[in-house]
C-alpha positions as CSV (number, residue, x, y, z in Angstrom):
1,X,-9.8,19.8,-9.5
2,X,-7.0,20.6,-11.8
3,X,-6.6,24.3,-10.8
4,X,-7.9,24.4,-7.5
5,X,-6.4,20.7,-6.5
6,X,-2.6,22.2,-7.6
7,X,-3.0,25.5,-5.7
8,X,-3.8,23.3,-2.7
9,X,-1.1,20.8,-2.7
10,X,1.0,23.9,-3.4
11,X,0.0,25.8,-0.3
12,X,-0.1,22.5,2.3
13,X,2.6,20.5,0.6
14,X,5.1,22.3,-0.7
15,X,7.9,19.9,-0.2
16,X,6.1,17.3,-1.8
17,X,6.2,19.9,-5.1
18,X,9.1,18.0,-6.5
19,X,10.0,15.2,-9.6
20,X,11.9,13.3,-7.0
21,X,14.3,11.7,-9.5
22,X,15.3,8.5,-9.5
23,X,19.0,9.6,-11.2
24,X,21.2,9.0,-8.5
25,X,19.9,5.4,-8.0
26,X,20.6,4.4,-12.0
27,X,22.0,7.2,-14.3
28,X,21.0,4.9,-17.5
29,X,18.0,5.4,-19.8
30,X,16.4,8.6,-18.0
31,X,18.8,11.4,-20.2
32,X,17.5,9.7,-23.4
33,X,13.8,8.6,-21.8
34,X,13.3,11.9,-20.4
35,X,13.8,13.9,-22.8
36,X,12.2,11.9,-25.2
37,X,8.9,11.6,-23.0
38,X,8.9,15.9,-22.2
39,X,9.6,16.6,-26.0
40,X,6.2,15.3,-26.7
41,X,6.0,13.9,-30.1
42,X,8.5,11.5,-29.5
43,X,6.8,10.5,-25.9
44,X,5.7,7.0,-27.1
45,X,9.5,6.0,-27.2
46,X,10.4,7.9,-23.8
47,X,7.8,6.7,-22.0
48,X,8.7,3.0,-22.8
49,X,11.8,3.6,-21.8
50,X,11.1,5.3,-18.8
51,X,8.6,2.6,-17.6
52,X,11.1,-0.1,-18.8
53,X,13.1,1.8,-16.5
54,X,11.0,2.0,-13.0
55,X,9.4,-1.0,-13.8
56,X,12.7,-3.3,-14.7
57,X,15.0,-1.8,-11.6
58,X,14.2,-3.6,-8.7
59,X,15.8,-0.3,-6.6
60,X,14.3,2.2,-8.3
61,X,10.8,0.4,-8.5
62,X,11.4,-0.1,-4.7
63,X,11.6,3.8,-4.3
64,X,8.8,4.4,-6.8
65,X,5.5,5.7,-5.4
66,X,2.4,3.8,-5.9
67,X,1.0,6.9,-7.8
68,X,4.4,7.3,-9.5
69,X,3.5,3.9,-11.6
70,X,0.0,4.5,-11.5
71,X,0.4,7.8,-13.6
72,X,3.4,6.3,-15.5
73,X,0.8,4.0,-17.1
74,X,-1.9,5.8,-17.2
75,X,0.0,8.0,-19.4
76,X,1.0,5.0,-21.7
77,X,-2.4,3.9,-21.8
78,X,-3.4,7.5,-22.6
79,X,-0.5,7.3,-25.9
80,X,-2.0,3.9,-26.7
81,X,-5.4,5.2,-27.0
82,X,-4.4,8.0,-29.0
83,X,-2.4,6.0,-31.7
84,X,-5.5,3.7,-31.4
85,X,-7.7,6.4,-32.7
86,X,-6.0,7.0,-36.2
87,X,-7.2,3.7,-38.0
88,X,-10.6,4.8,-37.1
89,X,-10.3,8.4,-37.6
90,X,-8.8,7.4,-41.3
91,X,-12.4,5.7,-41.6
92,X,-14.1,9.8,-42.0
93,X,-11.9,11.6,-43.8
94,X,-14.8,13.8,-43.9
95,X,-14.1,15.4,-40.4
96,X,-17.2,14.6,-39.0
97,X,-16.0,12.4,-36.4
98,X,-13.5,15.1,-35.2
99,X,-16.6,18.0,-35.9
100,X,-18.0,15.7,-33.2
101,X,-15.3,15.8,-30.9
102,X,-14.4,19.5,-31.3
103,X,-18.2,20.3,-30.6
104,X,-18.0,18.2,-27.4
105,X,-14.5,20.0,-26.0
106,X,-16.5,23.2,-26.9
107,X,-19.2,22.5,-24.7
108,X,-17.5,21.2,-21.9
109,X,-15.0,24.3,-21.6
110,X,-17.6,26.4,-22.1
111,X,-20.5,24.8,-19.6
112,X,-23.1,24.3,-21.3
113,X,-25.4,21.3,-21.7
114,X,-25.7,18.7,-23.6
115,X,-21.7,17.8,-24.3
116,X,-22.5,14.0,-24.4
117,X,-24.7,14.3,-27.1
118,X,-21.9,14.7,-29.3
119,X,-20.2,11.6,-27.9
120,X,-23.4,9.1,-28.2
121,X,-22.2,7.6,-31.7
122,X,-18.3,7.9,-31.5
123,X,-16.1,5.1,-31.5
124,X,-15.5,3.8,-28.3
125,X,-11.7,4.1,-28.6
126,X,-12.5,8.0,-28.8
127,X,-14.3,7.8,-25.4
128,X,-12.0,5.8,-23.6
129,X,-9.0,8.0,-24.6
130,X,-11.1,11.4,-23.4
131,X,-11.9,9.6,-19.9
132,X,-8.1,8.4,-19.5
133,X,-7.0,11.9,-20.2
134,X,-9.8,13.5,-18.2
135,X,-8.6,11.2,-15.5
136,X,-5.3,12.6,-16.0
137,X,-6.1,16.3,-15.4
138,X,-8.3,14.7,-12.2
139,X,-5.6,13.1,-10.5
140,X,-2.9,15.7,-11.9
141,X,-2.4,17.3,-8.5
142,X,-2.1,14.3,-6.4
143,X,1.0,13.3,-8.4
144,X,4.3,14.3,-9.5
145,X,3.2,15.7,-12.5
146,X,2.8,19.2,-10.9
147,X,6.3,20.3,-11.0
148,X,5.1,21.5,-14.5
149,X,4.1,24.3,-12.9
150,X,7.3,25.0,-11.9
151,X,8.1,25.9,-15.2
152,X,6.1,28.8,-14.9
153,X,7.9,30.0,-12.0
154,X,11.3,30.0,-14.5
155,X,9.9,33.2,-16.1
156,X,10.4,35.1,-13.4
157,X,13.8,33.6,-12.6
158,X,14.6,35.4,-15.8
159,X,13.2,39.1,-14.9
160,X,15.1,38.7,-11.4
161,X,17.8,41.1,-10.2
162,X,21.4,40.0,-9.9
163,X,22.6,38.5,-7.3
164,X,26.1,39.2,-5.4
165,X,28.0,36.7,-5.4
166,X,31.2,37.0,-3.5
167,X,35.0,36.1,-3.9
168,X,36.7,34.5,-1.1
């Protein structure tokens, strides 16, 4: 669904292949919250304020999607989950717990059987963040999220011949 799902909305809706910022409506909060939310690492604190931001301003939650907020929390959920998961991680310093995980992923990107197996006896908060973030990659191409594939596209803007631009 990922793959094919992008490649789809790509070739029937290319138009809709866009971040459709919200900058022009309220300049404040989105230099800070997005880059704070694409570095990664420091996501937790961009995505607050980014939700803070389409959630607290009435015009730009007016020109918000449903999906735009749906994702938007879903992705804050996801971050939850995943700072969630290190009291209970710091309960098997062993690495079994993780053994478990990693054998599951293995499995799963590799088809074969039996992936759940590994999951049976995990915490909970484990499972629930791997169906939030498999949700994410199911819903991925029905949202804004796939103008990260544009960023693919910037490597050939880089290998590109000169253009000719002309004095008046």
């Amino acid at each position: 669904m990922f793959f094919v799902g992008s490649l789809v909305r790509f070739d029937r809706e290319q138009y809709t292949w866009k971040s459709d910022s919200s900058q022009l409506l309220r300049a404040g909060q989105l230099r800070l919250g997005s880059n704070l939310f694409h570095i990664g690492v420091l996501g937790v604190i961009g995505a607050i304020l980014l939700v803070q931001r389409r959630l607290g301003d009435v015009r730009i939650l007016r020109h918000s999607s449903p999906m735009d907020i749906f994702i938007l929390l879903l992705l804050m959920a996801q971050l939850g989950l995943g700072l969630l998961t290190i009291p209970v991680s710091l309960q098997h310093m062993d690495g079994a717990e993780m053994i478990k995980l990693v054998e599951w992923a293995q499995h799963i990107w590799t088809f074969r059987g039996g992936a759940a197996d590994f999951l049976a006896d995990v915490s909970i908060l484990f499972k629930l963040h791997l169906f939030s973030g498999l949700t994410v990659f199911l819903i991925f191409p029905f949202t804004r999220l796939v103008h990260i594939w544009s960023g693919f596209a910037a490597i050939g803007y880089l290998t590109r011949a000169y253009q000719l631009v002309r004095a008046r």
